[in-house]
N, C-alpha and C positions, 0 to 999 in steps of 0.2 A: 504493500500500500504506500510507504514514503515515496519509494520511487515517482510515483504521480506524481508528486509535488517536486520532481527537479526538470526546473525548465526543460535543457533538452530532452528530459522524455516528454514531452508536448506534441503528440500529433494531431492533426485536425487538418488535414485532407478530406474525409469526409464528416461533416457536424449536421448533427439534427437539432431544430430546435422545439422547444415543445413545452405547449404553455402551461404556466402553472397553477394553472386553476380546472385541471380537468385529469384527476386523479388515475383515469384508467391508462391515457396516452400516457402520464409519467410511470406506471407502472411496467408497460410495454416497451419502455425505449431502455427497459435494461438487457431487453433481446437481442436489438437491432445492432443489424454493422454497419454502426457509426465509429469513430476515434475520438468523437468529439460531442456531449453532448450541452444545451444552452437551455438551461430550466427558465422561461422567458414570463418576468412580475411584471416588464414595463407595462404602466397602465394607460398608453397613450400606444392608437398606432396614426401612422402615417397614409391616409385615405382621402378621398377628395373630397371636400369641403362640399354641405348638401348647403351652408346658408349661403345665399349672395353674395358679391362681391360688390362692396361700400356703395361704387359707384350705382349700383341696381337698385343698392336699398336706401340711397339717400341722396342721393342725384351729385353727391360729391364725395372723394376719400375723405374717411375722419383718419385723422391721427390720433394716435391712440399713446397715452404717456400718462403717469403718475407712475402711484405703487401698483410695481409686477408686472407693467408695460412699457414699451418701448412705441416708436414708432412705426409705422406698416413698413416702410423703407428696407426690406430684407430682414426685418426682425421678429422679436416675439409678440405675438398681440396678446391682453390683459388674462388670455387661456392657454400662452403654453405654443401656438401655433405660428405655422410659417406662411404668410399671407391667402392670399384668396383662394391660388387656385389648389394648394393642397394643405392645407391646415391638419392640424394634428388634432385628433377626435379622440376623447376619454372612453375608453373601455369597460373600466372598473372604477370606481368610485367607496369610498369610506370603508363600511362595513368589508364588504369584495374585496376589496383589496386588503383587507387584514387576514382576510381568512386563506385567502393566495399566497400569503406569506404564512399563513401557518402550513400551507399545506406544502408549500416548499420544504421547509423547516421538517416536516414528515419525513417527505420524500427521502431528502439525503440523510435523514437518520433512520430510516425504515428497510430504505430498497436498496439492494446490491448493483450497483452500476459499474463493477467489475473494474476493469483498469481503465475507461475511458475517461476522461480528460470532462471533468465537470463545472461549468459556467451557472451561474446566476444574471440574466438579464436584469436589470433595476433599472427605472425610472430614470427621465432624463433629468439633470441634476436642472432644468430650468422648470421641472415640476415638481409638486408639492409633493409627491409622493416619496421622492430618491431615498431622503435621508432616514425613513423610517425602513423601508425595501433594504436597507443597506445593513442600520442597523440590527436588526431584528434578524436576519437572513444568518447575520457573519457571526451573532452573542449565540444566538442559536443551535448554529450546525457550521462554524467555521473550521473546525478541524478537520470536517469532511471534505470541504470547499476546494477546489482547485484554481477559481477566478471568478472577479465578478466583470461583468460585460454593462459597460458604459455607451449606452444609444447617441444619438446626436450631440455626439462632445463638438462643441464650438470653441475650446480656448483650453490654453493646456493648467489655465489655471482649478479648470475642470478635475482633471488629472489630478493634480497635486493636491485639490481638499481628500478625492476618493484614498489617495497614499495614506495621508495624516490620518482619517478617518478610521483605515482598516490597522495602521502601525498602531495605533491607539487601545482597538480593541482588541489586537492579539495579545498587547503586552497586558492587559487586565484578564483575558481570561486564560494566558497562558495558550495560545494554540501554536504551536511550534515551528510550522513552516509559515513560509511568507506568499500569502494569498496576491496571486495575480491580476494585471489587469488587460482585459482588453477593450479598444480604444472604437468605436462604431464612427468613423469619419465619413458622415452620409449628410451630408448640408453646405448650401454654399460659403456658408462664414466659416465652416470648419475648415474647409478644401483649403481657405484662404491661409489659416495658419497648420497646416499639417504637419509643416518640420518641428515647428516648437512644438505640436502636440506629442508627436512622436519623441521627443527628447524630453517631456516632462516627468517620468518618472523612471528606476530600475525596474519598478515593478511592472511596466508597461509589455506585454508580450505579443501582441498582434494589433493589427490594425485594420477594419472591416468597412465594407462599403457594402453598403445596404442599398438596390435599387429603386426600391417603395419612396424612401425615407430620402434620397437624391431625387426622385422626379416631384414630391413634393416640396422638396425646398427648392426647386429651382421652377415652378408652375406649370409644370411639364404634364401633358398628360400621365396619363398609367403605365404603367413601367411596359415595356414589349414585352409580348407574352402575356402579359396578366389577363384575368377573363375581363371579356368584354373590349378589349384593343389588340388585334391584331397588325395592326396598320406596324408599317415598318420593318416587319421582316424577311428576312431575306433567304434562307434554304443556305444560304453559303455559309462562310466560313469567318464571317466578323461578330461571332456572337450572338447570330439572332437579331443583329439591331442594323435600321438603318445607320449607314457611315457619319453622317452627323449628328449622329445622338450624344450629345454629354458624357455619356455612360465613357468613352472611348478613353477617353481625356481625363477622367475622373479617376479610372482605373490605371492608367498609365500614372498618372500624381498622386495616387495611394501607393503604388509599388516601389517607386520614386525612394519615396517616404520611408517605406518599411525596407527596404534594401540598405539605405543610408544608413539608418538607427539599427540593423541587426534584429528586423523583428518578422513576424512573419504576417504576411499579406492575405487576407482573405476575404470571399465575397458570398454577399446574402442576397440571389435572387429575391423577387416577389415570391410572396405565397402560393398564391395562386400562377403561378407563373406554369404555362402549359408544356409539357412532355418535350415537345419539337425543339422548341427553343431552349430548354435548360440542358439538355442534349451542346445544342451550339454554346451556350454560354461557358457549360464544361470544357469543350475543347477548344476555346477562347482561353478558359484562364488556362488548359494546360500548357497552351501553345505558348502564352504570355507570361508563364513561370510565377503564379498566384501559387502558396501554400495550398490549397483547401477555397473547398465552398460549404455551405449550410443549407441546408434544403426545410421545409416545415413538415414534408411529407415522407416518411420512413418509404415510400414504395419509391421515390424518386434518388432514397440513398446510391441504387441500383446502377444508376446513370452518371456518377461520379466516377471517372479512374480514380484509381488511386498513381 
């Protein structure tokens, strides 16, 4: 068992993620061949915004500022979200979300997930939920813990609370190895500072682009692939995306990134992202020497080389 917990045994070539609020799928991913699995609390996902955009519902953009907001300008609005066209939608809320975090907290003290390489997704530290996901997760079931997985990190100052945060509670509860982190660089303020993301902590061990969570911060439609957009693919050999998709460029300046720092580079199709395509995206990141990808669906582990 220590072994897991020394960086170079870190594989995640192939990673399932699997939400943690749905006890049977956590129960089942201790079958599946994965290397990597990602027990996912965050309570926000990255989906297309159903309310209007300012302009529709007011005949003008409001800027949005005080406490907990920012301006619409590429930022967060007063809920966590990244402007109109794909805003971050709550999932879980109050009660749910404490009982996802009990049931997390189960999970890695209950279930045998064998030698696989175990993550905690938590909240994005610009939601209200992080610090308790974080807490609660690591006082819990930290000596089972292999890393926690940090969503839409925009600044590496991000990083260095989650360090301080987790150095803190290992030295009070005594958990002996030093719980990792990985970094979800899926936003366009993140993309901006990547290098310093990547260099803010030792404990930093990968770096992930999430395509959901990049087509929404940058107001892009639905990620290719996903249900309901097919538009833009291609049968060949650029990943399933048309050649001007962001995605290209995004993933070239994640690897950039993780190459530089000594970390390892991986990518998180959409969910829902259809069979064809995740086929292409696979032999995109082999071709393009990406660590690993994450899938949500154990039947799609399949279609990952290793």
């Amino acid at each position: 068992m220590a072994d897991r917990h020394e960086p170079d045994a870190r594989p995640r070539a192939r990673g399932l993620v699997v939400p943690a609020d749905a006890p049977p799928k956590l129960a089942r991913a201790t079958e599946v061949a994965a290397d990597a699995l990602v027990l996912d609390l965050d309570a926000e996902a990255a989906l297309p915004d159903p309310r209007p955009a300012p302009e529709e519902a007011g005949g003008q953009r409001r800027r949005r500022g005080g406490k907990g907001g920012r301006s619409s300008k590429g930022g967060r609005d007063a809920e966590g979200g990244r402007g109109a066209a794909g805003a971050l939608r709550s999932m879980r809320d109050g009660p749910d979300q404490a009982a996802a975090r009990r049931t997390v907290v189960d999970a890695l003290r209950d279930l045998d997930f064998g030698e696989r390489l175990v993550s905690v997704r938590i909240s994005a530290i610009a939601a209200r939920h992080a610090y308790r996901d974080l807490v609660e997760v690591v006082e819990g079931a930290g000596e089972l813990l292999d890393a926690i997985a940090l969503p839409r990190v925009e600044s590496p100052g991000e990083i260095e609370l989650v360090d301080h945060l987790l150095r803190m509670i290992e030295e009070s509860f005594g958990i002996e190895h030093q719980i990792a982190i990985e970094a979800q660089v899926e936003t366009a303020a993140g993309l901006t500072l990547i290098d310093e993301i990547a260099g803010a902590s030792p404990r930093l061990e990968a770096l992930v682009l999430g395509h959901r969570a990049l087509s929404a911060s940058l107001g892009s439609p639905q990620p290719v692939g996903a249900a309901g957009n097919d538009a833009g693919t291609t049968g060949g050999t650029d990943g399933g995306l048309d050649p001007s998709s962001p995605l290209h460029w995004a993933r070239a300046r994640l690897l950039v990134a993780a190459r530089a720092g000594e970390l390892q580079a991986i990518e998180e199709p959409a969910a829902d992202v259809s069979s064809e395509v995740l086929r292409e995206v696979c032999r995109t990141a082999q071709r393009t020497g990406l660590d690993g990808l994450r899938v949500a669906h154990p039947d799609h582990l399949s279609l990952i080389a290793r």
